[in-house]
C-alpha positions as CSV (number, residue, x, y, z in Angstrom):
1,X,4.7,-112.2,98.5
2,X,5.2,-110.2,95.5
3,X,7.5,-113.2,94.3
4,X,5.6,-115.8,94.5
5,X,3.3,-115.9,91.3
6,X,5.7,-116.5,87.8
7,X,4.2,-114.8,85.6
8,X,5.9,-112.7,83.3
9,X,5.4,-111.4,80.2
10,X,7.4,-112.1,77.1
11,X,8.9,-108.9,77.2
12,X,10.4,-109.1,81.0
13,X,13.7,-109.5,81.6
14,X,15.8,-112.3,81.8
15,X,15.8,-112.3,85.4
16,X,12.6,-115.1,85.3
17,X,14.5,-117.3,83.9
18,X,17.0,-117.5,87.2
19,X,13.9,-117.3,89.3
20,X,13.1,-121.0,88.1
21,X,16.5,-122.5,88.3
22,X,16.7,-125.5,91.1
23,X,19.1,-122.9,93.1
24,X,16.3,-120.8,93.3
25,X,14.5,-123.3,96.2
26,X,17.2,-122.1,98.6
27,X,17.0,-119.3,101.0
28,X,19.9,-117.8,99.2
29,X,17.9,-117.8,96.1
30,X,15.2,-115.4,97.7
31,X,18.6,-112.6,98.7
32,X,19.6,-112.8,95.0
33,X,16.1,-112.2,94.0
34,X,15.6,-109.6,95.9
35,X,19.8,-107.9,94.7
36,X,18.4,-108.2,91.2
37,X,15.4,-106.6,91.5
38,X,17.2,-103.3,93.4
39,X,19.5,-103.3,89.8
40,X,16.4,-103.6,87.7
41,X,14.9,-99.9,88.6
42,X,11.6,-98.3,87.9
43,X,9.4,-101.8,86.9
44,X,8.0,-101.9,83.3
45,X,4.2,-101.4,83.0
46,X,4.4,-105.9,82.6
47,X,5.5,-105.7,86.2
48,X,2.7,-103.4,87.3
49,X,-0.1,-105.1,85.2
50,X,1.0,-108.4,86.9
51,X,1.3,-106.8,90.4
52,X,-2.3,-105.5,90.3
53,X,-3.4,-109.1,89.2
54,X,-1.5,-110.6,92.1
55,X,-2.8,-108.2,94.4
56,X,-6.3,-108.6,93.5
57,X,-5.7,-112.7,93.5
58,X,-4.5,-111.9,97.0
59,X,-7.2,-110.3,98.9
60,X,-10.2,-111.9,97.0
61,X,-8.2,-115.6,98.2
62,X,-8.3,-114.1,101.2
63,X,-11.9,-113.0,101.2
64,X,-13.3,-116.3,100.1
65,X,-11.1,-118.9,102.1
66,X,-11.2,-117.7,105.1
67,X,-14.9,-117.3,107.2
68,X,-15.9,-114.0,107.7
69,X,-15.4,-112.0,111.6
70,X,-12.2,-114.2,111.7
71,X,-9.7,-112.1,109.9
72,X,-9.5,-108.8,111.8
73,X,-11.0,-106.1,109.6
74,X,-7.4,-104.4,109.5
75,X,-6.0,-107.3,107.8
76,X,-8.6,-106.8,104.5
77,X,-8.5,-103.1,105.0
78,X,-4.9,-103.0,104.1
79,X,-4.8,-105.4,101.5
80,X,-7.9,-103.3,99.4
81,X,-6.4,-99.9,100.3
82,X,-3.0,-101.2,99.0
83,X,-4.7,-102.9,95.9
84,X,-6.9,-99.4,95.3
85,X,-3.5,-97.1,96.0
86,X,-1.6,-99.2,93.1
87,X,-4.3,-99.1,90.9
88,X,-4.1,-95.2,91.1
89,X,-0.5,-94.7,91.0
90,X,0.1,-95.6,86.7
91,X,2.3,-98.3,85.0
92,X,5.8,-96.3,85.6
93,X,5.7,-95.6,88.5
94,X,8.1,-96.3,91.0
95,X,6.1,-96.8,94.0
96,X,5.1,-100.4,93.4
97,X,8.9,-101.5,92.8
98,X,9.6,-100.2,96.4
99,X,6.3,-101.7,97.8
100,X,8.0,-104.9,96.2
101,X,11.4,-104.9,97.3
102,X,10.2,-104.3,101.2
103,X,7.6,-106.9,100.7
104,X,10.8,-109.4,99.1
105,X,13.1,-108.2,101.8
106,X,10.7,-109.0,104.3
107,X,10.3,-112.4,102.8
108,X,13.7,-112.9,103.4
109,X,14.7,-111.5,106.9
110,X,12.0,-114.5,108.3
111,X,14.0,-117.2,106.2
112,X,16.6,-116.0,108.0
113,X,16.1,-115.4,111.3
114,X,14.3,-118.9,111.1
115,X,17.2,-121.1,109.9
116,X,19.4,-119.6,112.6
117,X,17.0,-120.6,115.2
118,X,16.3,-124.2,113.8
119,X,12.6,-123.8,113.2
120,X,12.9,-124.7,109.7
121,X,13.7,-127.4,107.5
122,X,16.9,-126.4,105.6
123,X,15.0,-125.8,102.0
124,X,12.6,-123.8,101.5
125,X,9.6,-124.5,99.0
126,X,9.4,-121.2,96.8
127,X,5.4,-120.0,97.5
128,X,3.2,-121.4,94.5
129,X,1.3,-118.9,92.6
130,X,-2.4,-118.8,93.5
131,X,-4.2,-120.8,91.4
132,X,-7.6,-121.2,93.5
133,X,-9.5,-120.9,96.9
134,X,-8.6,-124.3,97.5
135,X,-5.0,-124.0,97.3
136,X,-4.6,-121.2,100.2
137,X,-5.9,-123.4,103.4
138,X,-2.8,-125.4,102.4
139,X,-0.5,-123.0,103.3
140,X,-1.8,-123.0,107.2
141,X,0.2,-125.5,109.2
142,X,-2.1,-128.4,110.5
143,X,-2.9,-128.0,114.2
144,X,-1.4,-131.3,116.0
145,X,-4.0,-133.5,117.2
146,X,-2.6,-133.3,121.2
147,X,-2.4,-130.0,120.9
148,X,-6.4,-130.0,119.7
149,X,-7.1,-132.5,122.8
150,X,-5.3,-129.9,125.2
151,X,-7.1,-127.0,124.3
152,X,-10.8,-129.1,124.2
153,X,-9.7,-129.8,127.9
154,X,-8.9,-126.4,128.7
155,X,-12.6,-125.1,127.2
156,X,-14.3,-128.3,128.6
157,X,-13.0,-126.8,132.6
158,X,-13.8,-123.5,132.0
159,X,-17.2,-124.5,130.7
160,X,-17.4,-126.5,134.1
161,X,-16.1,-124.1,136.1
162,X,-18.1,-121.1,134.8
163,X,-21.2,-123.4,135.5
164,X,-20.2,-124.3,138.5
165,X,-20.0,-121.1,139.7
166,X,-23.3,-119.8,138.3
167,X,-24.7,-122.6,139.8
168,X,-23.5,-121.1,143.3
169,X,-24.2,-117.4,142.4
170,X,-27.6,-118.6,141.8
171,X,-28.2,-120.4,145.5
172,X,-26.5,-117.8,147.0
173,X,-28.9,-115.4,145.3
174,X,-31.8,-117.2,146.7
175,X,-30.6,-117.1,150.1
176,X,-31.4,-113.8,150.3
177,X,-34.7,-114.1,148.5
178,X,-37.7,-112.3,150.4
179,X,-35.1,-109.9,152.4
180,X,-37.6,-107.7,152.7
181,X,-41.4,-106.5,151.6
182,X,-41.4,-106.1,148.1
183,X,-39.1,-109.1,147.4
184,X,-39.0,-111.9,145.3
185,X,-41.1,-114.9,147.6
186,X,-38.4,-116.7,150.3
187,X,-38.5,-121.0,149.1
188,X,-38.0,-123.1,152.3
189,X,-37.2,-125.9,150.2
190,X,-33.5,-126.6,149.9
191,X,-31.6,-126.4,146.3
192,X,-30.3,-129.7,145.5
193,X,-29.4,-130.2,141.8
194,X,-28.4,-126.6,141.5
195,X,-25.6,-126.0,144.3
196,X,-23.3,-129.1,144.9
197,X,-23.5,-133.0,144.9
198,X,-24.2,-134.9,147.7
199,X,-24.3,-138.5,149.3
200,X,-28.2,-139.1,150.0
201,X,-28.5,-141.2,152.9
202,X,-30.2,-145.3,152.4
203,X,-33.8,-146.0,152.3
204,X,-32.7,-148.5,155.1
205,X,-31.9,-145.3,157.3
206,X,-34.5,-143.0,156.6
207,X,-36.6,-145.7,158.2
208,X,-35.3,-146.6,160.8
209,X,-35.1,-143.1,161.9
210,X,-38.7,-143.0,160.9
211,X,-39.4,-146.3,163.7
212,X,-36.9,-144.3,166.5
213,X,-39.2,-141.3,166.2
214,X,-42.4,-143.4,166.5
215,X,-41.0,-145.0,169.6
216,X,-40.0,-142.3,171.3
217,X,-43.9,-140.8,170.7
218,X,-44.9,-143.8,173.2
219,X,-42.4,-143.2,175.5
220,X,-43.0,-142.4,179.1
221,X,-41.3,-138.8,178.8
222,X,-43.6,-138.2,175.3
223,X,-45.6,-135.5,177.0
224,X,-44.8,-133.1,179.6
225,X,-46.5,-130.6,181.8
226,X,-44.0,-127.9,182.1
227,X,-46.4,-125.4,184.1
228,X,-50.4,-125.0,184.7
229,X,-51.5,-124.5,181.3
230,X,-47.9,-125.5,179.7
231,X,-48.0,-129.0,178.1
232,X,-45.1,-130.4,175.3
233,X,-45.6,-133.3,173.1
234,X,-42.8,-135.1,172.1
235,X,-42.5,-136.1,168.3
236,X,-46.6,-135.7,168.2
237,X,-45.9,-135.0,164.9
238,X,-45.6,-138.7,162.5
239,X,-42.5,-138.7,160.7
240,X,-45.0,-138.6,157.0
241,X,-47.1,-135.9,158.8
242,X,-44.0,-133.6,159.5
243,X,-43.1,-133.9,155.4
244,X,-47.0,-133.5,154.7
245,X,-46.9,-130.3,156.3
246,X,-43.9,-128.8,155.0
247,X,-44.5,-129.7,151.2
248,X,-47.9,-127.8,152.1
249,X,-46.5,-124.4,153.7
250,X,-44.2,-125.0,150.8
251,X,-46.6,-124.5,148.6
252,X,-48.1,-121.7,150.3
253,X,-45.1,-120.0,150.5
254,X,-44.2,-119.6,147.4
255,X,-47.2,-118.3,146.3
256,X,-49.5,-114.9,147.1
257,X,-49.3,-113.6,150.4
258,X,-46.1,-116.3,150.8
259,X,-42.8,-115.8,152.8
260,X,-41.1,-112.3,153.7
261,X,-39.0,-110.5,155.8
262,X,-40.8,-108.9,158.2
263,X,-39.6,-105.2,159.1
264,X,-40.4,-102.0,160.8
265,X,-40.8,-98.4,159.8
266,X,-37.4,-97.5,161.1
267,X,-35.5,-100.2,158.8
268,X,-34.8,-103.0,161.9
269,X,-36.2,-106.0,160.2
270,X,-36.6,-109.4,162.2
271,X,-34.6,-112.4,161.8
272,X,-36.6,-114.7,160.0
273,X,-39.3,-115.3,157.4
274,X,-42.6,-114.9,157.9
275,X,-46.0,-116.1,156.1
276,X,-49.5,-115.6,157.8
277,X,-52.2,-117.8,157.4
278,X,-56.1,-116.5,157.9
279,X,-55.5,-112.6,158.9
280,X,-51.5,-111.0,158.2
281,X,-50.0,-109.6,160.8
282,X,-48.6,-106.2,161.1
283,X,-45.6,-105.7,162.7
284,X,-45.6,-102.0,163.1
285,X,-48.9,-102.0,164.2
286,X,-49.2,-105.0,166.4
287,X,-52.3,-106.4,164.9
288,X,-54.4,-108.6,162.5
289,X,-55.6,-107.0,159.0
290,X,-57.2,-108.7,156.2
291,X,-54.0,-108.0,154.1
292,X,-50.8,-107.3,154.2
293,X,-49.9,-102.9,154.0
294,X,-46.8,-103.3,151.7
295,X,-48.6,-105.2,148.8
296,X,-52.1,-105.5,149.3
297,X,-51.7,-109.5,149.4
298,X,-54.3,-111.8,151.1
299,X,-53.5,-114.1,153.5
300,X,-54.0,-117.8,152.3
301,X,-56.8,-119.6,154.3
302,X,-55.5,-122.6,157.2
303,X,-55.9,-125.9,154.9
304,X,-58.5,-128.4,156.9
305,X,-55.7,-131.0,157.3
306,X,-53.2,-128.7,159.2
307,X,-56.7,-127.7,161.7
308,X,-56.7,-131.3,162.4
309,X,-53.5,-131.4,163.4
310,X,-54.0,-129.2,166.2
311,X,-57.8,-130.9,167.3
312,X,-55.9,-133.7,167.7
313,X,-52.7,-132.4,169.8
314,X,-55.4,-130.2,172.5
315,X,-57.3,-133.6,172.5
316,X,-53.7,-135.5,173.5
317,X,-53.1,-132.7,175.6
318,X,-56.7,-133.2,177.6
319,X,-55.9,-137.2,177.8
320,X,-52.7,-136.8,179.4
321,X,-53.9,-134.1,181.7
322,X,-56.8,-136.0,182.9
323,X,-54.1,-139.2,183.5
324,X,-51.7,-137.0,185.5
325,X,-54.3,-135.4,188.0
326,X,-51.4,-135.8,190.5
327,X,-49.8,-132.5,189.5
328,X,-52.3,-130.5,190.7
329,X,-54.6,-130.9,187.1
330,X,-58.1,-130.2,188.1
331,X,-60.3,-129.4,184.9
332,X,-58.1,-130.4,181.7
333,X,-60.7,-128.2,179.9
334,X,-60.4,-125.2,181.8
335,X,-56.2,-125.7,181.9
336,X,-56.0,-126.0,177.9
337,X,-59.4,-124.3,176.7
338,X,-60.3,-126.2,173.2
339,X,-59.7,-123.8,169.9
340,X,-61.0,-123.6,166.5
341,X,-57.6,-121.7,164.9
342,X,-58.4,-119.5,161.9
343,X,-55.1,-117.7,162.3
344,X,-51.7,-119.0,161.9
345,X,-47.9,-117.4,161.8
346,X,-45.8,-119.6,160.1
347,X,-42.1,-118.6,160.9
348,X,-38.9,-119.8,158.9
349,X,-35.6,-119.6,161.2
350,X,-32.4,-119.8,159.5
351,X,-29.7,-121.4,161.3
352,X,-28.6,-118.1,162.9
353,X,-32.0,-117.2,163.2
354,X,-33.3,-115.8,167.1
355,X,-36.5,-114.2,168.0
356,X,-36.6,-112.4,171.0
357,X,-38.8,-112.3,174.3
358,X,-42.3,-111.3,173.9
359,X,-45.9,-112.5,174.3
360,X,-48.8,-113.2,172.0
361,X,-51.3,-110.6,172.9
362,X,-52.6,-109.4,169.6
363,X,-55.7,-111.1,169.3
364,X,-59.0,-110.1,169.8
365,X,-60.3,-109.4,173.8
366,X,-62.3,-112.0,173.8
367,X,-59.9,-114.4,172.8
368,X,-57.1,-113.2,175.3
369,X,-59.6,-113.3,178.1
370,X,-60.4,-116.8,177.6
371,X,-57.1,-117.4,177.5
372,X,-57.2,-119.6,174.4
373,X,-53.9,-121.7,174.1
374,X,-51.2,-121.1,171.4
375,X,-50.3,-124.7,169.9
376,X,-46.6,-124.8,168.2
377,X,-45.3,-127.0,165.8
378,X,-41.4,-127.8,165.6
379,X,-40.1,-129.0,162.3
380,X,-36.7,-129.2,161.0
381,X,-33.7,-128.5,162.8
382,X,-33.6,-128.4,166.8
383,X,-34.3,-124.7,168.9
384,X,-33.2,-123.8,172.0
385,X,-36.8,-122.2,173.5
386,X,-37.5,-119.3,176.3
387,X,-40.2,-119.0,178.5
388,X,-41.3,-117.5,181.7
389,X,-43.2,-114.5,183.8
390,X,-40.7,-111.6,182.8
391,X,-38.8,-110.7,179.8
392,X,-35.4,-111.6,181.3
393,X,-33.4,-114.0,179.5
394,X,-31.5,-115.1,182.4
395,X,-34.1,-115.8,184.1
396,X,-36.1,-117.4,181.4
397,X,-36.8,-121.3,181.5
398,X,-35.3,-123.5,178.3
399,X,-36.5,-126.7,176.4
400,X,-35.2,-128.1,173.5
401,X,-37.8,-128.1,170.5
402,X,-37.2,-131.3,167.9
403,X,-38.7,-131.7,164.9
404,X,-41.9,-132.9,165.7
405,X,-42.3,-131.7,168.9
406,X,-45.8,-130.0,169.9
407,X,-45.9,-127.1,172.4
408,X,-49.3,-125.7,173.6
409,X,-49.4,-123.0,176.3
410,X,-52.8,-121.4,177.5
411,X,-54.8,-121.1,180.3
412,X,-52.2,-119.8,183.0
413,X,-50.1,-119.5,180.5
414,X,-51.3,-117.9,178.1
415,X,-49.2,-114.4,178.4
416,X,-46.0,-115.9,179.4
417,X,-42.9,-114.5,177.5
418,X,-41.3,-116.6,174.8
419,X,-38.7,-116.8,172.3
420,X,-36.0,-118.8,170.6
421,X,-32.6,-118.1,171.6
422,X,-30.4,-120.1,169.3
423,X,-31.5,-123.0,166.3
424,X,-29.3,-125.8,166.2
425,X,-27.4,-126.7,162.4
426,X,-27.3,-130.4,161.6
427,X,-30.1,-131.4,163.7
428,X,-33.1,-132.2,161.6
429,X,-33.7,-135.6,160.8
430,X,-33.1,-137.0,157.4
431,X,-37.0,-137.9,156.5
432,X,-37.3,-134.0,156.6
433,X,-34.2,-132.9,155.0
434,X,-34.4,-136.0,151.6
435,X,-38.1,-136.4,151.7
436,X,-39.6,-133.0,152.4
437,X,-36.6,-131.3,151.1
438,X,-36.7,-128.3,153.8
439,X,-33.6,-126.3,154.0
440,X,-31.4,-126.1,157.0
441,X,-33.3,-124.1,159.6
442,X,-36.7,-124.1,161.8
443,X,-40.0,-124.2,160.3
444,X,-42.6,-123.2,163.0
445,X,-46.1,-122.9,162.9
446,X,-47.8,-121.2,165.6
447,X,-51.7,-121.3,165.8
448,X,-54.7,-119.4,167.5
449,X,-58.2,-118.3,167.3
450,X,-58.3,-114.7,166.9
């Protein structure tokens, strides 16, 4: 580069003069530059006065054309240290003739090794002396414009890809959430704009799943008397109550006192989410406080609507009971006694979600020796449900729970054994999965008067 600005003094030698000739546009011209300059010796102080100017023209070019944090901080280093070093070294000496004959050598070895490979054309324009900013972009080689398209699609998939996979880092993150007391609140509502892109099923369908459900409520096998005191009402539930209900514990859920893992003192934890409604319920004690141990928070009070509900499924209950006096119903009343709940466990099974055998005996005395009924709620995907006298799976009774499917036991019985064995994937019907948004899995609500 030390070559590439003309200008001499009037006192230089007579070398300049070759520099200009026509020949001197060929590579050749650059070798014969460079011969002459060995013969020349130490350089006159005209050579060191211009190489300080050309040095300085260099770096501040540099500085000024190109944006700063793009040039490594090497590159400018060197060129100021090397600018500062000649500056130092005095007009004779011989230091900045060798600095120039390796830079001139070096100008020539890529001529070289260039032409031999065909990579350029076979002149070469001598460089121009810098005459401003503007004059030093034009030495970078313009980028072609597929080349520009190829490497905006390269960015444009990474961009996708790294959202695309933050976009899953994040709903995988939040199936965890509410793993254990402590934990961020547990959301039953499905992600949908976050994790992938699915086909939503027609209006037309969601209806006329919405009609099946209302005529199989009417049906003759709608309610069932599985035992004294044991009565299950098929799709009880409307179709717009079941996504009322969910958009409400929803709402609940996510808020104080919402979902959690519930767990013991020695670290088992059980295998679902759990929200209490009127009093919490302590696992390790096996009983009803005001709030919960691990972070003081209040239950959230029954809403009137969801108290309704249950009226109205013990009054169903009492009408088909008094109907069916054939199987040994006597008093309706006294087989399903009437409650007014003001406690509720609102469980959220995953689809590998189980709960084992065991009985609801955690209420008050009074309550238990009344035996006031337990009425369940089904929505979402399908369980497979356990029941009998003894807490022996194998010789437990099962029913299949659907999404809107209402199961009341009390009375007789009241202490019977009960769990959920296995929940079904792909089961829940669409009005509860588009409309209510409910994630796959169980939601069940199980209430009682304490």
């Amino acid at each position: 580069m030390a070559g590439g600005d003309d200008k001499r003094t009037p006192g230089s030698s007579s070398s300049s003069s070759r520099w200009r000739k026509p020949g001197s546009r060929h590579g050749p011209g650059l070798e014969k530059r460079s011969a002459e300059c060995q013969k020349e010796g130490p350089c006159s102080s005209s050579h060191s006065v211009w190489s300080k100017k050309a040095q300085q023209q260099m770096v501040t070019a540099v500085q000024q054309s190109i944006p700063e944090g793009s040039l490594p901080q090497t590159a400018t280093q060197g060129l100021e240290k090397r600018s500062s070093e000649c500056q130092k070294e005095g007009p004779c000496s011989s230091s900045p003739s060798v600095w120039r004959k390796k830079v001139q050598q070096q100008m020539v070895t890529p001529v070289q090794q260039s032409r031999s490979e065909g990579l350029l054309l076979q002149t070469v324009t001598p460089v121009q002396p810098l005459k401003s900013v503007d004059s030093l972009p034009q030495m970078v080689t313009p980028v072609q414009p597929s080349v520009v398209d190829s490497l905006c699609q390269m960015v444009g998939s990474v961009q996708i890809s790294d959202s695309l996979d933050s976009r899953s880092t994040s709903c995988a993150s939040e199936s965890v959430v509410g793993s254990g007391p402590g934990a961020a609140t547990f959301d039953v509502f499905r992600c949908v704009s976050k994790c992938s892109v699915e086909v939503k099923p027609s209006l037309l369908d969601i209806n006329r799943e919405k009609r099946r459900a209302k005529e199989l409520a009417k049906s003759a096998n709608a309610l069932q008397r599985l035992r004294p005191g044991m009565v299950l009402l098929k799709n009880f539930l409307k179709p717009d109550d079941q996504v009322k209900i969910i958009k409400q514990c929803r709402e609940l859920g996510v808020g104080t006192g919402g979902f959690y893992q519930p767990c013991y003192k020695d670290g088992s934890k059980l295998n679902l989410r759990m929200m209490c409604l009127g009093k919490n319920w302590d696992p390790d004690s096996s009983s009803y406080v005001d709030r919960r141990p691990f972070d003081g928070a209040q239950p959230p009070k029954i809403p009137e609507e969801l108290t309704k509900f249950v009226k109205d499924a013990i009054d169903a209950a009492h009408a088909f009971l008094k109907q069916s006096g054939g199987q040994g119903t006597s008093n309706p009343l006294k087989e399903i006694p009437p409650i007014s709940p003001d406690i509720c466990i609102v469980n959220f099974y995953t689809t590998a979600g189980k709960l084992g055998l065991h009985q609801d005996k955690d209420e008050t005395k009074s309550s238990l020796a009344k035996n006031l009924p337990v009425v369940s709620f089904s929505l979402g995907d399908t369980a497979e449900f356990l029941y009998g006298d003894a807490r022996d799976e194998a010789k437990a009774s099962k029913i299949k729970l659907e999404s809107g499917d209402v199961l009341i036991f009390g009375g007789q019985s009241r202490h019977i054994f009960h769990g959920v064995s296995t929940i079904t994937p792909k089961t829940a019907p669409t009005y509860v999965t588009e409309e209510a948004k409910l994630r796959p899995g169980r939601l069940n609500l199980t209430f009682r008067q304490y």
